[in-house]
C-alpha positions as CSV (number, residue, x, y, z in Angstrom):
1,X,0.0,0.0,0.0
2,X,1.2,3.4,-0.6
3,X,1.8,5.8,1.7
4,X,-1.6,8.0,0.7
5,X,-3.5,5.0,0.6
6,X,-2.0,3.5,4.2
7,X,-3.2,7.1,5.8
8,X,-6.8,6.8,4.4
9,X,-6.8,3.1,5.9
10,X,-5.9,5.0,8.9
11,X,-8.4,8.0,8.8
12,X,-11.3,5.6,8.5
13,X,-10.6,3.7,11.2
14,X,-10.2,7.0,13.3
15,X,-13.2,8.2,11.6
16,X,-15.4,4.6,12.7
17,X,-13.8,4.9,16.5
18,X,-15.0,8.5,16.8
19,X,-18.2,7.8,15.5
20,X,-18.4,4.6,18.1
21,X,-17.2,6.9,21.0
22,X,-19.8,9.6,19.9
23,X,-22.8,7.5,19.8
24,X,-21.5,6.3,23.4
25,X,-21.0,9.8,24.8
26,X,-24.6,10.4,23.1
27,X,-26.4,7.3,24.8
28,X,-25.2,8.6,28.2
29,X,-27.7,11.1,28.0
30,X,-30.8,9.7,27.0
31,X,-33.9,9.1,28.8
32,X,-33.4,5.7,30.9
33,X,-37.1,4.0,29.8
34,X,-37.9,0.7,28.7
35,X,-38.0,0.9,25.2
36,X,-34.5,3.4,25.3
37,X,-32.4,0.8,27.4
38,X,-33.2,-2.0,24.8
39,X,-32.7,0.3,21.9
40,X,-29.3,1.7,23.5
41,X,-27.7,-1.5,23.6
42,X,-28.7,-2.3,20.0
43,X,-26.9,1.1,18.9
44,X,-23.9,0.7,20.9
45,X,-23.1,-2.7,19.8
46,X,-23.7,-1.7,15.7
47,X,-22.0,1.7,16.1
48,X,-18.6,-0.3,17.8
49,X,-18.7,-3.6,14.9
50,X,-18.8,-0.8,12.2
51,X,-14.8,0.2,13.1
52,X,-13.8,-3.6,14.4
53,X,-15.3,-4.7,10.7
54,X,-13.6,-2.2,8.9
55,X,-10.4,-3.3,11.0
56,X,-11.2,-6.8,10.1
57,X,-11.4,-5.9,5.9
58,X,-7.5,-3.7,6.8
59,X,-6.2,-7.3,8.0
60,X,-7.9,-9.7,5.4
61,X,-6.1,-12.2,3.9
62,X,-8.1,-12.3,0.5
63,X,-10.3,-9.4,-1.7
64,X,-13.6,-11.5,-1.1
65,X,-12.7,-11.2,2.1
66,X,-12.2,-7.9,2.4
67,X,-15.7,-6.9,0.6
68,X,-17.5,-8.8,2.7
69,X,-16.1,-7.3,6.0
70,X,-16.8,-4.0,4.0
71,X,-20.2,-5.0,3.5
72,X,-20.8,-5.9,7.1
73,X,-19.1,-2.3,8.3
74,X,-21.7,-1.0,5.7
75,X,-24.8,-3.0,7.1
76,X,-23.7,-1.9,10.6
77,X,-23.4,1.2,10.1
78,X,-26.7,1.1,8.5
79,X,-28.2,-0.5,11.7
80,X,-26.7,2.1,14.0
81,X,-28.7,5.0,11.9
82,X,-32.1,2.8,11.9
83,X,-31.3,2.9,16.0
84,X,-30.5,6.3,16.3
85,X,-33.8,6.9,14.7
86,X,-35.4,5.2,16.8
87,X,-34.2,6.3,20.3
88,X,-36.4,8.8,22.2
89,X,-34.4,12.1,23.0
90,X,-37.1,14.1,24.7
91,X,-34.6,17.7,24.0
92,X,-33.7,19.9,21.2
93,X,-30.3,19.7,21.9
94,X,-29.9,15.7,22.4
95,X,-32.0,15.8,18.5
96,X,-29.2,18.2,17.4
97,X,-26.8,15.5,18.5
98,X,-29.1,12.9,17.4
99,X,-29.3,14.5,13.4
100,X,-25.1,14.7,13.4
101,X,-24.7,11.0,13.9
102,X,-28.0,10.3,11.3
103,X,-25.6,12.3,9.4
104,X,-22.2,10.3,10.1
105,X,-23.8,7.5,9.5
106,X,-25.2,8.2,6.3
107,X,-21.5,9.5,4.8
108,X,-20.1,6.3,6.2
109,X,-22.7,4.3,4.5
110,X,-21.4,5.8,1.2
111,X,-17.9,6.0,1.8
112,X,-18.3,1.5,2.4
113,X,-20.8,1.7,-0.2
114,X,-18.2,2.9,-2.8
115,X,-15.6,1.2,-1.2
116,X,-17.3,-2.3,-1.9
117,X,-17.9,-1.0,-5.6
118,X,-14.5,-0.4,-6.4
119,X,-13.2,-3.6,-4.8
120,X,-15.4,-5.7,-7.3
């Protein structure tokens, strides 16, 4: 890998571990009811396999391989949006926070998106 290419590996996997740590600093302040504690532990376990799949793909020992750990940091990342969605804020600022990650989630859904079309 070249040097360029070895720092995007890098930036990515930055970029997934912030976005893990975010939705984690996030949960902390939700509303502790029923439906939120389930919904919590749904979103904190998609939003931390997106970077530890995208890890995976870095260390695979084949290109199917890879694509289908990129798929699978994809359809996590997917998951943790559907999640976020669902949670129940109950304040303007925590639905501030709440449309950021929608956001995060949706470029990182592209970025593995076009990362699995240029690996076919």
């Amino acid at each position: 890998m070249s040097e360029t290419q070895n720092s995007k590996v890098y930036d990515l996997e930055d970029r997934t571990l912030k976005f893990a740590r975010q939705i984690r600093e996030f949960v902390k302040k939700l509303p502790k009811n029923i439906a939120n504690i389930e919904d919590i532990k749904q979103l904190v376990r998609s939003s931390g396999s997106v970077g530890a799949n995208y890890i995976e793909a870095n260390e695979s020992l084949s290109k199917k391989d890879f694509a289908m750990r990129i798929k699978i940091s994809r359809k996590e990342v997917k998951e943790s949006r559907y999640w976020l969605r669902l949670v129940e804020t109950m304040s303007n600022s925590l639905e501030e926070v709440r449309n950021e990650l929608i956001r995060e989630a949706t470029e990182l859904m592209k970025i593995f998106g076009s990362i699995v079309e240029k690996s076919k």
